[in-house]
C-alpha positions in Angstrom: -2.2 -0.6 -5.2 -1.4 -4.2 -6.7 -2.3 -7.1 -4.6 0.6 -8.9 -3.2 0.6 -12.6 -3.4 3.7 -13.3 -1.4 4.4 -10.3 1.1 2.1 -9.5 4.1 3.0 -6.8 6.9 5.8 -8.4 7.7 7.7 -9.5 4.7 7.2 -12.9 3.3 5.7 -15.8 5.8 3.9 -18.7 6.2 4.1 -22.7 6.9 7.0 -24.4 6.3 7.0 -27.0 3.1 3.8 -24.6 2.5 2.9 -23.1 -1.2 5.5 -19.9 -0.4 8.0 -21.2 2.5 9.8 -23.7 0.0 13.1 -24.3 -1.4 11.8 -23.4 -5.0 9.8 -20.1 -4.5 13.1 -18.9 -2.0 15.7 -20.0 -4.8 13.3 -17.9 -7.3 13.0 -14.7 -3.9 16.6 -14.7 -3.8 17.1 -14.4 -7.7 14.4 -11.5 -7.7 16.3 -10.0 -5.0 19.7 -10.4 -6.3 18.2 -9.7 -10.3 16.9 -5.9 -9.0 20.0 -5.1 -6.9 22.3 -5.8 -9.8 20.4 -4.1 -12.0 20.6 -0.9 -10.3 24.0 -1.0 -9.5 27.1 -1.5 -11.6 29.5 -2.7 -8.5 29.8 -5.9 -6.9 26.9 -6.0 -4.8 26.6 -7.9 -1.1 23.8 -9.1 0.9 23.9 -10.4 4.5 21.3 -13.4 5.8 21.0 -14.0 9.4 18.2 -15.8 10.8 16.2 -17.3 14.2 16.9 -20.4 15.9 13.9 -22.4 13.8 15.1 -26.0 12.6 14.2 -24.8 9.2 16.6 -21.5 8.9 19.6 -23.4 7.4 17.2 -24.6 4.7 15.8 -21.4 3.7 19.3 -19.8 4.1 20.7 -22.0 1.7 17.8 -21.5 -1.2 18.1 -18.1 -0.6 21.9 -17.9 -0.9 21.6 -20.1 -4.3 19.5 -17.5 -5.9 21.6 -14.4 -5.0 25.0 -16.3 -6.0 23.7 -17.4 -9.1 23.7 -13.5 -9.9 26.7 -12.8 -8.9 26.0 -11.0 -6.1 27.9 -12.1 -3.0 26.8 -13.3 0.2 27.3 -12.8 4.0 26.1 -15.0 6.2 25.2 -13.6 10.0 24.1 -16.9 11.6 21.8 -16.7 14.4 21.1 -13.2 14.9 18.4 -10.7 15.6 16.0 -8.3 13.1 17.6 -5.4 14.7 21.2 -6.6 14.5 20.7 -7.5 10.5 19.7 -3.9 9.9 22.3 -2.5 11.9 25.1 -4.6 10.2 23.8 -3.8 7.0 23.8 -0.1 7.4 27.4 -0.7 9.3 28.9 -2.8 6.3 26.9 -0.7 3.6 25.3 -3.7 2.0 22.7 -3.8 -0.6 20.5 -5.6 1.5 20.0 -7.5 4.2 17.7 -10.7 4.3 15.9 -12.0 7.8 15.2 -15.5 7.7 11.9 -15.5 10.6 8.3 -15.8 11.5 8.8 -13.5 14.5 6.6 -14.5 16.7 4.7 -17.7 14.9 5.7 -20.9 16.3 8.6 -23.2 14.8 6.2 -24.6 12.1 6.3 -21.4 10.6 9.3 -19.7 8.8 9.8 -15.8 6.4 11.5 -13.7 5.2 12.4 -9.7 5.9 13.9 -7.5 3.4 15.9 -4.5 4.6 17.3 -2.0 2.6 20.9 0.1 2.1 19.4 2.5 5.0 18.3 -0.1 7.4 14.8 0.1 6.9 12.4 -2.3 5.6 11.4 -2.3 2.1 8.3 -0.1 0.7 5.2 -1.8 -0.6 6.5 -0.7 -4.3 9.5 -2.6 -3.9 7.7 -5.7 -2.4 5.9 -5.5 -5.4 8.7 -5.2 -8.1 10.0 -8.5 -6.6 7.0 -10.2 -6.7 6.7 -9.4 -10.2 10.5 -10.8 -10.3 9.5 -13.8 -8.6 6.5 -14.1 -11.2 8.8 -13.9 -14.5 12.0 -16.0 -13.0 13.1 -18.5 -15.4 17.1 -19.1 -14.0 18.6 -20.2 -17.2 21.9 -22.2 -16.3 23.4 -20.8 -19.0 23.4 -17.3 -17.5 24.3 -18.3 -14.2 27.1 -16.1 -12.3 28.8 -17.1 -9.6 29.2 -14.8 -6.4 30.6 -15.8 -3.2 29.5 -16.6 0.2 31.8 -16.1 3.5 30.3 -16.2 7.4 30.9 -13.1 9.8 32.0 -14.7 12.5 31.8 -11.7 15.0 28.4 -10.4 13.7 27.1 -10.7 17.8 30.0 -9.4 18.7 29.6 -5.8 16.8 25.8 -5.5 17.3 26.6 -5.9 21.6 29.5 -3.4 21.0 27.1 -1.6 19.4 24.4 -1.3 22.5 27.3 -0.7 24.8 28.3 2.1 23.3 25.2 3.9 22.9 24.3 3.4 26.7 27.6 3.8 28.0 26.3 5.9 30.3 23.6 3.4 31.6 24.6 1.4 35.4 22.6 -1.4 35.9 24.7 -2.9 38.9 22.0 -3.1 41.8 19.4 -4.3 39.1 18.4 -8.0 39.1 17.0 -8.3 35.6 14.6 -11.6 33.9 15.4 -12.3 30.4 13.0 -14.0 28.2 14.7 -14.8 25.1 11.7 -16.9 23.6 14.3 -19.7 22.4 15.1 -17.0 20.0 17.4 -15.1 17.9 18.4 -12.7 21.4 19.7 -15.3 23.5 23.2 -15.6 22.3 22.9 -11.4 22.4 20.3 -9.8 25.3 22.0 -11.9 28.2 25.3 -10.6 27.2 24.4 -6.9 26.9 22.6 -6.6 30.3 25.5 -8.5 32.2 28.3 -6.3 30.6 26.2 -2.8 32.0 26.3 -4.5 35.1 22.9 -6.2 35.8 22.5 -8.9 38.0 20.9 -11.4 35.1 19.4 -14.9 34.7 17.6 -15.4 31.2 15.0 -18.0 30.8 14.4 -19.5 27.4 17.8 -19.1 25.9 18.4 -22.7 24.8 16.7 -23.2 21.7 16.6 -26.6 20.1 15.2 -25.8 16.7 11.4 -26.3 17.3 10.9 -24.1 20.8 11.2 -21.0 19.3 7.9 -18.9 21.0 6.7 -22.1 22.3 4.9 -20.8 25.8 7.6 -18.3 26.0 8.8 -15.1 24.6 6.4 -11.7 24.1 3.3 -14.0 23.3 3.3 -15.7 26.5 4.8 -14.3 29.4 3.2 -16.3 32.2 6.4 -18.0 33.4 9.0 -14.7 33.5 5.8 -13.0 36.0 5.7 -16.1 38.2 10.3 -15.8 37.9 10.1 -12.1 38.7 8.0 -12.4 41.7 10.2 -15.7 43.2 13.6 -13.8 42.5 11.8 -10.6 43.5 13.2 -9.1 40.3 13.7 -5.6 39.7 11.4 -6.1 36.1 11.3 -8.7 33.5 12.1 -8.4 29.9 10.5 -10.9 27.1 11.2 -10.5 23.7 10.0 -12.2 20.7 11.8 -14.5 18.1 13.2 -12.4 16.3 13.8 -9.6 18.9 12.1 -6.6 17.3 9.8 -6.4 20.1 9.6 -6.8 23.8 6.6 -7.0 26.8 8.1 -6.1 30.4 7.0 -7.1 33.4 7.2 -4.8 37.0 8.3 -5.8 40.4 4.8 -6.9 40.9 4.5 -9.3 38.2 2.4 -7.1 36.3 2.6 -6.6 32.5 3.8 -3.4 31.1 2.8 -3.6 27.2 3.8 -2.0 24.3 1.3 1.0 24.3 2.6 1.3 28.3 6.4 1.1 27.4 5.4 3.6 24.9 3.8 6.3 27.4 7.2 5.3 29.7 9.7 7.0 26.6 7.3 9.7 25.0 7.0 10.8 28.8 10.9 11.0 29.3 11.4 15.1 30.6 15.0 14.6 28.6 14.0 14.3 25.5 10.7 16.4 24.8 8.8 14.7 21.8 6.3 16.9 20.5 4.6 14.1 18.2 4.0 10.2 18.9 2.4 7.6 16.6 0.6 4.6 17.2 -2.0 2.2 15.4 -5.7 2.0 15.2 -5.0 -0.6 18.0 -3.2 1.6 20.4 -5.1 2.0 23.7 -7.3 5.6 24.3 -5.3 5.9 27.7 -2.1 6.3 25.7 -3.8 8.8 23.6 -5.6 10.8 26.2 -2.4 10.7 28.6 -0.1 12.0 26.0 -3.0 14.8 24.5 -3.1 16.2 28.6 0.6 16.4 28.5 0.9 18.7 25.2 1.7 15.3 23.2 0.3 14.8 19.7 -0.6 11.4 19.0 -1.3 10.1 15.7 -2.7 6.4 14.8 -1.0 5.0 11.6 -2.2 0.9 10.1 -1.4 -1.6 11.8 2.5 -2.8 11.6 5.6 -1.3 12.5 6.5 -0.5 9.0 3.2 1.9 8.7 4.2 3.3 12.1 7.4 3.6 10.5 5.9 5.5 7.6 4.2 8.0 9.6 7.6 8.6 11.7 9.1 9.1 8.4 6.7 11.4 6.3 6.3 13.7 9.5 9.9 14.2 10.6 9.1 12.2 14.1 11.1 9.9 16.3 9.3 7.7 18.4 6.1 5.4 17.7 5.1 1.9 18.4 2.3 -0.8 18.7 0.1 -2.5 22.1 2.1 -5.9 21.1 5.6 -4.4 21.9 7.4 -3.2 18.6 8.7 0.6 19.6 10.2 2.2 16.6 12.7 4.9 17.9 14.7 6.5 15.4 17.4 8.2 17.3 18.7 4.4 18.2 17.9 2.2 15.4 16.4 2.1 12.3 13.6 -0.7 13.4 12.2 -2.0 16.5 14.7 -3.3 19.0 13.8 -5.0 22.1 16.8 -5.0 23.5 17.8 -1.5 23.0 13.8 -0.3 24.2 14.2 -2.3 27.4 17.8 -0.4 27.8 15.7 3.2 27.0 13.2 2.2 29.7 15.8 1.3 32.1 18.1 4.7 31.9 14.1 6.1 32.8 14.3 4.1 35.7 18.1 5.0 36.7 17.3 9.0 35.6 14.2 9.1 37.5 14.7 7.0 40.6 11.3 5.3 39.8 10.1 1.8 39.9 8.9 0.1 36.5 5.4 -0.2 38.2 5.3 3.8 39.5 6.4 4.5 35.9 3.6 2.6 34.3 1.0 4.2 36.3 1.4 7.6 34.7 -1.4 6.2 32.0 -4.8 4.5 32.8 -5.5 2.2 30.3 -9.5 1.7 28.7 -10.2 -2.0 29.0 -9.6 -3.9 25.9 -10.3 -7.4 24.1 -7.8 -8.8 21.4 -9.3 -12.1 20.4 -7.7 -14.2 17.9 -10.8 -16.2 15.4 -8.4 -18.5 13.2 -9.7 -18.7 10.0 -8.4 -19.7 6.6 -8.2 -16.6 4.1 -9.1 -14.1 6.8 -9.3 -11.4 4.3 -12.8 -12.6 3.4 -14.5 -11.3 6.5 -14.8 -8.2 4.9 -17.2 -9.4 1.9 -19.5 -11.3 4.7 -22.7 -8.8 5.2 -23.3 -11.2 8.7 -20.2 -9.7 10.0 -20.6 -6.2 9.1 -23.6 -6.6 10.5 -22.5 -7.7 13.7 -19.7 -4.7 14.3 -22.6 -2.4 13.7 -24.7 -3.7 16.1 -21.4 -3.8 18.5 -21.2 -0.5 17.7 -24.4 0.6 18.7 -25.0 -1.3 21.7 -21.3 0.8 22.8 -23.0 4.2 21.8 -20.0 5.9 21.3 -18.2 4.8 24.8 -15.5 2.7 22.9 -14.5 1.3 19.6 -14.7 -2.3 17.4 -12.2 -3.1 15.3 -12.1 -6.4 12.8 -8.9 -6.6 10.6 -7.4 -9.5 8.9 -3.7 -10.3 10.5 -1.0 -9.5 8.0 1.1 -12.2 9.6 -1.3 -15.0 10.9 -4.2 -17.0 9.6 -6.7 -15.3 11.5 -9.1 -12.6 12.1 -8.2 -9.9 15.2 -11.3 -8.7 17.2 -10.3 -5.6 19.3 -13.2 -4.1 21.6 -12.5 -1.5 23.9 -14.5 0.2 26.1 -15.1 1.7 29.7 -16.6 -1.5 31.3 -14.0 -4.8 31.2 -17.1 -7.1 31.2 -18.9 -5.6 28.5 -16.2 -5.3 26.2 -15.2 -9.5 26.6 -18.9 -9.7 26.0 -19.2 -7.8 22.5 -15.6 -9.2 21.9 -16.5 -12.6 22.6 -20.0 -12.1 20.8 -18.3 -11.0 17.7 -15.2 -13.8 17.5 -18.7 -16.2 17.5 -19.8 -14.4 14.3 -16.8 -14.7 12.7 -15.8 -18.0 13.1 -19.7 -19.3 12.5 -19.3 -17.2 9.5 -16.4 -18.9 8.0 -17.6 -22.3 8.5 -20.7 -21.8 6.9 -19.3 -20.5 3.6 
């Protein structure tokens, strides 16, 4: 497959005022964008933008929007709004696309963009590519310019909340006393809302973004404040979600973390629903895998990213499937991962079942595993260094078939992931630890 020079895992991302986040190359994204979707349609074509809470959004928005107008094609703009709630809407409203102006997770300096489709799903690889090749030959002659239009939806929140109440109707949350962690991000004007209106008892930490505290010791990354909250409160669980509020980490009544591959293992459990297949990544924990194999469960390991996991849920016929960082991907509710709505499936467990978040987690022992981050500048390049290659074999050997190493490249970050996993905590940070060295020796010596 071509080589993309703009998209990663995650759509398009990287520092702000950088060689790709810029007013120029999004003026030329949206043109690419707009330029295909014309093209394979003869109607009047519309696109909806929403965004996080970073300073920069209103920047990027309006690049992006001059692009796409000068094609004609006609703009919506969501204002702040979740991942989740820009695909819904743009299934809902049956636009061409819609366009997610975020860096998930990164910090504010960062800013992207996601592409979803007609369907609600994010774009293939072969479509990433056919813009890039777009973006490549843009030359926006003024001469050719058309105009569309733009107009705000002012009660895009308001549908996607209307939205989450109707599909758990059913759901009573009234002696629950919920944490929200809205990482000063795109679910605080949304989550808070939600949880109240099904009856929670909520306070939501992190809701009042000011531009440039988006994920800033907060959020799914760093949920160090909402265990200490949960515990003061005494809290029935705690609920972090990332900037862009595709994903989520939850915390129990202990203070204790419940993570993605966990939350996973809480659903694929559920007795109501009887999954017969569940996918996760090369990253996903051996518990989850063993647990689910002794309970009939097929489990299946797809790339990392949600949009692989995505794939494989597609391809097989499946429903549910997710990753150790917190996106769950659960087709009968949404058409990406949703924080808001997981936390909600993970809850009517806990209402169904009469169980606490920590008995629920139990249910699956977890191997001990190292994720270390080696920031590095075209991480890619680890794989060409023989040192390194070197260095997982001999990790490899020293575990003797007891656990697995894994070195990848981050699709969405400047850095190198080391993932060691084995039956002995200690031994695993000390191979993990051993091989982040390598790497980051490595890279400073070439």
């Amino acid at each position: 497959m071509t080589q993309k020079k703009y998209f990663g895992t995650d759509g398009v991302r990287g520092r702000v005022g950088g060689s790709i986040i810029n007013v120029e190359t999004m003026i030329k994204l949206g043109f690419a964008i707009g330029s295909i979707i014309k093209s394979d349609s003869q109607k009047k074509s519309t696109i909806l933008i929403g965004r996080d809470t970073r300073e920069s959004g209103e920047l990027l928005q309006s690049a992006l929007q001059a692009g796409l107008i000068s094609v004609g094609v006609d703009v919506y703009l969501l204002g702040v709004l979740s991942t989740p709630a820009i695909a819904f809407l743009t299934q809902k409203l049956n636009a061409a696309a819609g366009i997610v102006i975020s860096a998930s997770h990164n910090l504010y300096e960062d800013n992207g963009v996601k592409i979803i489709g007609r369907d609600g799903f994010k774009l293939s690889d072969e479509s990433e590519i056919q813009i890039e090749k777009k973006i490549t030959a843009c030359q926006i002659n003024s001469k050719d310019v058309k105009t569309g239009v733009s107009e705000n939806i002012a009660d895009a929140s308001a549908q996607y909340i209307s939205h989450c109440l109707q599909l758990f109707q059913d759901l009573n949350l009234k002696n629950k006393k919920l944490i929200l962690d809205c990482a000063n991000g795109a679910t605080f004007n949304c989550a808070p809302t939600i949880f109240s209106e099904l009856g929670a008892n909520v306070i939501a930490i992190h809701a009042h973004p000011n531009g440039t505290n988006i994920n800033d010791h907060c959020g799914a990354t760093d949920v160090s404040s909402l265990q200490a909250r949960v515990i003061t409160e005494k809290a029935d669980c705690g609920i972090a979600f990332d900037g862009d509020g595709d994903r989520l980490i939850m915390i129990d009544e202990r203070g204790e973390v419940v993570d993605g591959d966990e939350i996973l293992c809480i659903l694929a459990l559920d007795e109501t629903k009887k999954y017969k297949a569940i996918v996760g990544t090369l990253m996903s924990n051996v518990g989850l895998e063993k647990k689910l194999q002794s309970c009939g469960i097929q489990f299946e390991r797809a790339a990392v990213g949600d949009r692989y996991v995505l794939e494989k849920l597609l391809n097989n016929h499946w429903q549910l499937g997710g990753e150790g960082s917190g996106h769950i991907v659960n087709l009968e509710y949404a058409t990406t991962g949703d924080g808001v709505l997981t936390a909600l499936q993970v809850l009517r467990i806990m209402q169904h079942t009469q169980k606490s978040l920590h008995t629920l987690k139990r249910v699956m022992k977890k191997r001990p595993q190292i994720l270390l981050n080696v920031k590095v500048k075209d991480p890619n390049r680890f794989s060409e260094m023989p040192k390194i290659t070197n260095a997982v074999r001999d990790a490899e050997k020293k575990l003797n078939g007891t656990g697995r190493v894994l070195l990848r490249a981050s699709g969405t970050e400047s850095c190198v992931r080391v993932m060691v996993e084995c039956d002995a905590l200690s031994q695993a940070e000390s191979i993990a630890e051993e091989l982040a060295n390598t790497v980051s020796v490595c890279f400073k010596t070439k």
